[in-house]
C-alpha positions as CSV (number, residue, x, y, z in Angstrom):
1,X,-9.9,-14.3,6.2
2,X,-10.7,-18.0,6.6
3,X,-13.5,-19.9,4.6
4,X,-15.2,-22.6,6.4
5,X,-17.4,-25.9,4.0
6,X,-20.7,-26.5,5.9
7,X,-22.7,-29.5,4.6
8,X,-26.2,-29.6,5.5
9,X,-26.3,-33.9,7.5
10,X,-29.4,-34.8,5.8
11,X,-29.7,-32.9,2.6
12,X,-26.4,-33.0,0.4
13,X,-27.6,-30.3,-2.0
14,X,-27.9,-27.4,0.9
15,X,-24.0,-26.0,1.3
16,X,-22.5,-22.7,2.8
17,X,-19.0,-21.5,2.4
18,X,-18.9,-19.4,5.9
19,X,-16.3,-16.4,5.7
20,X,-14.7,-15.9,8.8
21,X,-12.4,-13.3,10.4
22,X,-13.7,-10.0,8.9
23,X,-12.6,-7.2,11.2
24,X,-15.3,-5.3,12.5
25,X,-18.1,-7.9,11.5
26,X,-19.0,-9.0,15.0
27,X,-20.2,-12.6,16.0
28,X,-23.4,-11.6,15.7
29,X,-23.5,-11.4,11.8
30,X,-22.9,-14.0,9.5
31,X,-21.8,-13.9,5.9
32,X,-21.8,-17.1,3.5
33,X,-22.0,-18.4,-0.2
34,X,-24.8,-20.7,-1.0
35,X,-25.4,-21.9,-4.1
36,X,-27.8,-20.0,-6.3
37,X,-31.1,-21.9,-6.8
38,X,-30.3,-25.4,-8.4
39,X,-28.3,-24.5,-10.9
40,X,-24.4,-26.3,-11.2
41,X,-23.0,-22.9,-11.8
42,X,-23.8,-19.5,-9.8
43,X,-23.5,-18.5,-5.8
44,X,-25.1,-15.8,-3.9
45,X,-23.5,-14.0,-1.4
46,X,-25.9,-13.7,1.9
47,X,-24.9,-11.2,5.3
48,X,-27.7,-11.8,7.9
49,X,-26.7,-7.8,8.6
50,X,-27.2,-6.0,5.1
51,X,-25.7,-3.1,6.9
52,X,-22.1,-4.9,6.7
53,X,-23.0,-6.6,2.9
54,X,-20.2,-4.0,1.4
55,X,-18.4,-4.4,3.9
56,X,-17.7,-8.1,3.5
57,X,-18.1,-7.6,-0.7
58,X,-14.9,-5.2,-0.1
59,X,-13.0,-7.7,2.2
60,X,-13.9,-10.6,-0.6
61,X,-12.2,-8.3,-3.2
62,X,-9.0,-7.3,-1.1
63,X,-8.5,-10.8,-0.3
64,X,-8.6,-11.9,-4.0
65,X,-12.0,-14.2,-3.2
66,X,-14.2,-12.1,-5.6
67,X,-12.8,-9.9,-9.1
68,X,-16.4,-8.5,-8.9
69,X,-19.7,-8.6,-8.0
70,X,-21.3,-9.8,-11.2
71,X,-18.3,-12.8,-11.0
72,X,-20.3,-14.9,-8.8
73,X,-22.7,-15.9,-11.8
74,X,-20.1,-17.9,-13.1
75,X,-18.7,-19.2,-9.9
76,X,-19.4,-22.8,-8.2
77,X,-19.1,-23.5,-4.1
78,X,-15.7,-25.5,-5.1
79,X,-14.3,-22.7,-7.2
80,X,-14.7,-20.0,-4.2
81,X,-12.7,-22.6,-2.0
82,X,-10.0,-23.0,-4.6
83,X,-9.4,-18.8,-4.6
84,X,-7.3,-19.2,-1.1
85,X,-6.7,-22.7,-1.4
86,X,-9.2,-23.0,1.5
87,X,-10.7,-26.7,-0.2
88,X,-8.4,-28.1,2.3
89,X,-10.7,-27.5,5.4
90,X,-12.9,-30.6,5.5
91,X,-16.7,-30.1,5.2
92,X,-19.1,-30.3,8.2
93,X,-22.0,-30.5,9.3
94,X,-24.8,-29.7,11.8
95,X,-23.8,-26.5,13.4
96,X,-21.0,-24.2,11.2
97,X,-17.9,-23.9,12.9
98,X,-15.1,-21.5,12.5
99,X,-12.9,-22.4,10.0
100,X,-9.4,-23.8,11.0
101,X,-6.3,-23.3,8.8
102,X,-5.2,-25.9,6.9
103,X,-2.1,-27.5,8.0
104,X,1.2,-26.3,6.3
105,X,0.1,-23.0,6.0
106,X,3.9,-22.0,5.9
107,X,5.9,-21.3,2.9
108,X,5.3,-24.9,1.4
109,X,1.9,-24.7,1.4
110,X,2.2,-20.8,-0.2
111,X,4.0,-22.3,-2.8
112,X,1.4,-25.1,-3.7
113,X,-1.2,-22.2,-3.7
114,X,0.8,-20.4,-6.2
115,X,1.1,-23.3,-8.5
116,X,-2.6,-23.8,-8.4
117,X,-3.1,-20.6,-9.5
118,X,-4.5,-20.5,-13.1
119,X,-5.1,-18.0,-15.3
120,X,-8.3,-19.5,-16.9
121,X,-9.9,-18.6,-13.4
122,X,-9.5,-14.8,-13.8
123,X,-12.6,-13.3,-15.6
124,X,-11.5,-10.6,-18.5
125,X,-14.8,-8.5,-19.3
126,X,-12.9,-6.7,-22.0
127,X,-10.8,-7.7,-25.0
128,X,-7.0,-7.9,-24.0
129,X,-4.1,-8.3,-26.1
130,X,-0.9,-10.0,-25.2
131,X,1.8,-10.2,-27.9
132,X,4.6,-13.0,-26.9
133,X,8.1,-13.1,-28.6
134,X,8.2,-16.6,-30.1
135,X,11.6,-17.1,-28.3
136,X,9.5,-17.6,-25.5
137,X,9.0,-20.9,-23.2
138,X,5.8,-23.1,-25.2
139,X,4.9,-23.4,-22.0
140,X,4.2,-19.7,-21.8
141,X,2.1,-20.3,-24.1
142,X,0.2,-23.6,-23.4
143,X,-0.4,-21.6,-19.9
144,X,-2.3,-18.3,-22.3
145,X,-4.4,-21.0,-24.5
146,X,-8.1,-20.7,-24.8
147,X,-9.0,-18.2,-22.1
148,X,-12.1,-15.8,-23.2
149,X,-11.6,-12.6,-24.4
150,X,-7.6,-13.2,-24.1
151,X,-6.2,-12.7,-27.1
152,X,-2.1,-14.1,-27.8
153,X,-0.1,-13.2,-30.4
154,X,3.6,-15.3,-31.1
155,X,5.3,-12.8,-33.1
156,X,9.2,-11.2,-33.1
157,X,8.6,-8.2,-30.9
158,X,12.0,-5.4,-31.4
159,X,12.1,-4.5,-27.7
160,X,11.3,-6.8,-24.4
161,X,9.8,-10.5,-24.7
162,X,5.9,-9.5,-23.7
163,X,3.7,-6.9,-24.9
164,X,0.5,-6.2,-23.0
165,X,-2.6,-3.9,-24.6
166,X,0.3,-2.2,-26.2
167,X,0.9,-0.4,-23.5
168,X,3.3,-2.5,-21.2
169,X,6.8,-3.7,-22.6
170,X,7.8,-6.8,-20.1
171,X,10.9,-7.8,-20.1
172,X,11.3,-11.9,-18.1
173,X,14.2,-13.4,-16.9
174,X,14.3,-16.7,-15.3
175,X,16.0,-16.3,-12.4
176,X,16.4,-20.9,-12.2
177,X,19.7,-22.5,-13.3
178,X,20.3,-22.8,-17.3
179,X,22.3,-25.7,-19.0
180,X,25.3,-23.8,-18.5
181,X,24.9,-23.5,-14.4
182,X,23.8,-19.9,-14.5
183,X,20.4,-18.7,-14.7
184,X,19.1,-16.4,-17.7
185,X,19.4,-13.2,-14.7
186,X,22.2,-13.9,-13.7
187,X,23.9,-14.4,-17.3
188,X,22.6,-10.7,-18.2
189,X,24.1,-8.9,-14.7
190,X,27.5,-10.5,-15.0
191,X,28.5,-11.1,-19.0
192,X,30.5,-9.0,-20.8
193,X,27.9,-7.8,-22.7
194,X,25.2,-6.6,-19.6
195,X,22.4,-7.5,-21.6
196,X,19.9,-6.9,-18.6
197,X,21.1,-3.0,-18.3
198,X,20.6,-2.5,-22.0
199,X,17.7,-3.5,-22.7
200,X,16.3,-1.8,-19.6
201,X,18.1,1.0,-21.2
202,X,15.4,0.6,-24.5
203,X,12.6,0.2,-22.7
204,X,13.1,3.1,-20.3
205,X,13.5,5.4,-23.2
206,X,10.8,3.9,-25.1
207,X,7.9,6.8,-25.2
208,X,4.2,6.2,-24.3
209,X,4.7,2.7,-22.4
210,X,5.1,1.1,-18.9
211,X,8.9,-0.7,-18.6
212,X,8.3,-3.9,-16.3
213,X,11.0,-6.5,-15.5
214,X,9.7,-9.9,-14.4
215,X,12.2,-12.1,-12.2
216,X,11.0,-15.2,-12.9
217,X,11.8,-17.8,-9.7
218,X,13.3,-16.4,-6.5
219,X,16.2,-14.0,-7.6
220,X,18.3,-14.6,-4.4
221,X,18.2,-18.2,-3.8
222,X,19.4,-20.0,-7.4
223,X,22.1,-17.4,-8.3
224,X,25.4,-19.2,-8.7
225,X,27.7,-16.5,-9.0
226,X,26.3,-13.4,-7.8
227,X,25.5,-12.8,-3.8
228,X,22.4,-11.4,-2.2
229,X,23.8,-8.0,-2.2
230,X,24.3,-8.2,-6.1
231,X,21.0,-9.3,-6.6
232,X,19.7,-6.5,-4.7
233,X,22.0,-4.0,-6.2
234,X,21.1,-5.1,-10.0
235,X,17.3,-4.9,-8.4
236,X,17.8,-1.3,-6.7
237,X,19.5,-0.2,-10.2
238,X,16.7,-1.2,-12.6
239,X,13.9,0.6,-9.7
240,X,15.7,3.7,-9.4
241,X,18.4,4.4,-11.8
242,X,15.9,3.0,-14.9
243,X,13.0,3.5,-13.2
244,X,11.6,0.4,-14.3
245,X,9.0,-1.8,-12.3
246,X,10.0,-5.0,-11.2
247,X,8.4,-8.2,-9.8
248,X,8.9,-11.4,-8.8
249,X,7.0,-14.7,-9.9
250,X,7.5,-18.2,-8.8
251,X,7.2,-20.3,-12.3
252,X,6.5,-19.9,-16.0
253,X,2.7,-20.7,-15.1
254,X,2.8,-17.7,-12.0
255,X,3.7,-15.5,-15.5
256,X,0.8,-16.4,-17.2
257,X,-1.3,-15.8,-14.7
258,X,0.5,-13.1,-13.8
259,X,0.1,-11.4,-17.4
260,X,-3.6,-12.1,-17.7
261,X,-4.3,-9.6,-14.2
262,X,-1.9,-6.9,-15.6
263,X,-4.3,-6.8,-19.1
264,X,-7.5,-7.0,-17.1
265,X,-6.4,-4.5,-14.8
266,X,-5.0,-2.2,-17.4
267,X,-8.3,-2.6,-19.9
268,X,-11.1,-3.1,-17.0
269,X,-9.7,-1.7,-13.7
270,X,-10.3,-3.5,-10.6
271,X,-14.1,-4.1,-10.7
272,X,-14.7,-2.6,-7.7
273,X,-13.9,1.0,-6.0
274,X,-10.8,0.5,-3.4
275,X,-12.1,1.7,0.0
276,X,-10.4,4.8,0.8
277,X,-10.0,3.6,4.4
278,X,-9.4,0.4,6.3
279,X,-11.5,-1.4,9.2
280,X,-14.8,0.3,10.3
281,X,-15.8,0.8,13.7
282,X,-19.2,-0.4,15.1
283,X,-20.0,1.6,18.1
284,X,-21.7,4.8,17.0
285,X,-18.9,7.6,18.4
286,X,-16.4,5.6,17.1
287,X,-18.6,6.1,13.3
288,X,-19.1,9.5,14.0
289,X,-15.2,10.3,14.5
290,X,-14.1,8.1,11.3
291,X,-16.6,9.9,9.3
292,X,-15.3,13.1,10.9
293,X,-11.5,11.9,10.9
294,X,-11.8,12.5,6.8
295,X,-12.3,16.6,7.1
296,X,-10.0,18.8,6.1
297,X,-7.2,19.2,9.1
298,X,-9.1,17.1,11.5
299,X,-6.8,14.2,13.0
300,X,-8.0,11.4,14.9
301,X,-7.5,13.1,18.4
302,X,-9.6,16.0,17.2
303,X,-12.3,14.0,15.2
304,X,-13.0,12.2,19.0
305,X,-13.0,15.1,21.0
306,X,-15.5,16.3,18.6
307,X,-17.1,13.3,18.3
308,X,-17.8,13.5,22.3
309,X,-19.6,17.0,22.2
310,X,-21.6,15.7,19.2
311,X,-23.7,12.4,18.7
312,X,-24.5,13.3,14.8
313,X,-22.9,15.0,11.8
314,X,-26.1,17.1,11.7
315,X,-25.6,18.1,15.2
316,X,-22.2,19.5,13.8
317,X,-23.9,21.0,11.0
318,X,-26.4,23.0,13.2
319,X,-23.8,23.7,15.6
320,X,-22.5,27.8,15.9
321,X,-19.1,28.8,14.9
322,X,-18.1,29.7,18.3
323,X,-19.8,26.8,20.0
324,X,-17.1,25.4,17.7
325,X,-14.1,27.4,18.4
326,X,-14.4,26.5,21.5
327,X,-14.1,23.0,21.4
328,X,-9.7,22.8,21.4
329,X,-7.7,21.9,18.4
330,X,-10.3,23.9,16.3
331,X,-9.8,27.7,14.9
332,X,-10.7,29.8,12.2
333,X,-8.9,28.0,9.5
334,X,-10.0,24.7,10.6
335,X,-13.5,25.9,11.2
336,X,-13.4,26.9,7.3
337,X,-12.3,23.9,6.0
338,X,-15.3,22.0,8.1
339,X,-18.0,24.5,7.0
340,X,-16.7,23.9,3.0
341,X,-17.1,19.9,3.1
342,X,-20.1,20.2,5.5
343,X,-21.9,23.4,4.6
């Protein structure tokens, strides 16, 4: 998905934010933000096909654009930009253009996209609580500050360094060099005292709570002692001996943010229902076979021969059991399962 700045070349309040690359949207239908009436704050999301509307709300939400719906009452034209750092494709004006990705779209320009992500963006409808042990970075901290309905507690916490909604035990290890040449990972794999695979130990044995291990910076690149195939190993014990979750970040700010989308998540869900499938089809057989592709037994091959007999789902409906049968890949057991979802 690529977002493209139009700027209306004689009236500077009239923007769009054009959202490209949708698969299945066709040229023919455009989808765009605009701002909503004049206030500052608040866009609207506009498809010149409503038919597609949910289409392009559930494409916004997989990409990360939107949280939810209701979000875009506190959003501005320059905030939807920032979401995929897409402010770096100039404005123009006259006729919108397709947008162009911004140079240095390579891992460079990933990473300066992670480092502007900020955890004040993400909108928290519900009251989380994250508990910090006060061993912890400030910067941790400063990064948690003031966000609405985000509350932080610096407290000495008996197992892990982050608590989440009470729920999630997080233990974080910076994976960058210390003072002493070795990181704060790589210090716990390789000591005497294997201070990683202990406390994993806890937390995996701790009752009525999810174990997660954050890696703070890129485990395999700043280790000074241990080679790829440790790291991995240390990784591949803590996922399947301990059966803890692990994941990667890129900074002490990438936690924060990090931390605020497992509360939200964990208290609010996603905001929005994941679709169950991926790209739709436009031409109306190809409809008719994806609908029919979800019965019970039916695989794609089947749902099209069907689909070519058939021009509706009430056609199917109407249709007799052995006018059915006969069509091949379909028997009695199949035919049962079709009748039960379809009636």
């Amino acid at each position: 998905m690529k977002l493209a700045h139009w700027q209306h070349p004689k009236r500077p309040s009239v923007a769009r934010i054009y959202i490209n690359g949708i698969p299945g949207l066709g040229r023919e239908t455009k989808a765009y933000f605009e701002r909503s009436g004049r206030a500052k704050i608040g866009v609207n999301l506009l498809v010149t096909n409503d038919d597609f509307y949910d289409d392009v709300l559930e494409a916004l939400f997989e990409a990360g654009i939107l949280e939810s719906e209701a979000e875009m009452d506190s959003l501005t034209l320059d905030a939807v930009l920032a979401r995929q750092g897409a402010s770096a494709i100039p404005p123009t004006s006259g006729r919108p253009k397709a947008a162009v990705a911004p140079s240095g779209s390579g891992p460079a320009y990933r990473a300066q996209e992670v480092a502007a992500l900020d955890p004040h963006s993400i909108p928290v409808p519900d009251p989380v609580l994250i508990r910090i042990d006060h061993r912890e970075p400030p910067a941790l901290f400063e990064a948690l500050a003031d966000i609405p309905n985000v509350q932080v507690e610096r407290c000495e916490l008996p197992m892990a360094d982050i608590e989440i909604n009470e729920r999630f035990v997080i233990e974080r290890k910076s994976c960058r060099s210390g003072s002493g040449g070795r990181s704060d990972f790589e210090s716990s794999v390789i000591d005497d005292s294997k201070r990683l695979f202990f406390q994993s130990e806890k937390m995996r044995l701790a009752e009525d709570c999810v174990p997660v291990v954050i890696l703070e910076g890129e485990p395999h690149l700043f280790q000074q002692s241990m080679t790829p195939a440790q790291v991995d190993g240390a990784i591949s014990f803590l996922v399947t001996v301990q059966r803890l979750n692990v994941i990667v970040t890129h900074s002490v700010e990438h936690t924060a943010y990090l931390l605020v989308k497992l509360a939200t998540h964990d208290r609010s869900g996603l905001g929005y229902v994941p679709p169950l499938r991926g790209k739709k089809p436009s031409h109306p057989k190809d409809q008719l076979a994806f609908v029919l592709e979800g019965l019970p037994g039916m695989s794609g091959s089947l749902a099209k021969r069907l689909a070519a007999h058939y021009d509706t789902i009430g056609q199917i409906c109407n249709a007799t059991d052995s006018e059915l049968l006969s069509i091949e890949g379909i028997g009695p057991k199949r035919l049962e399962g079709i009748r039960k979802v379809l009636g």
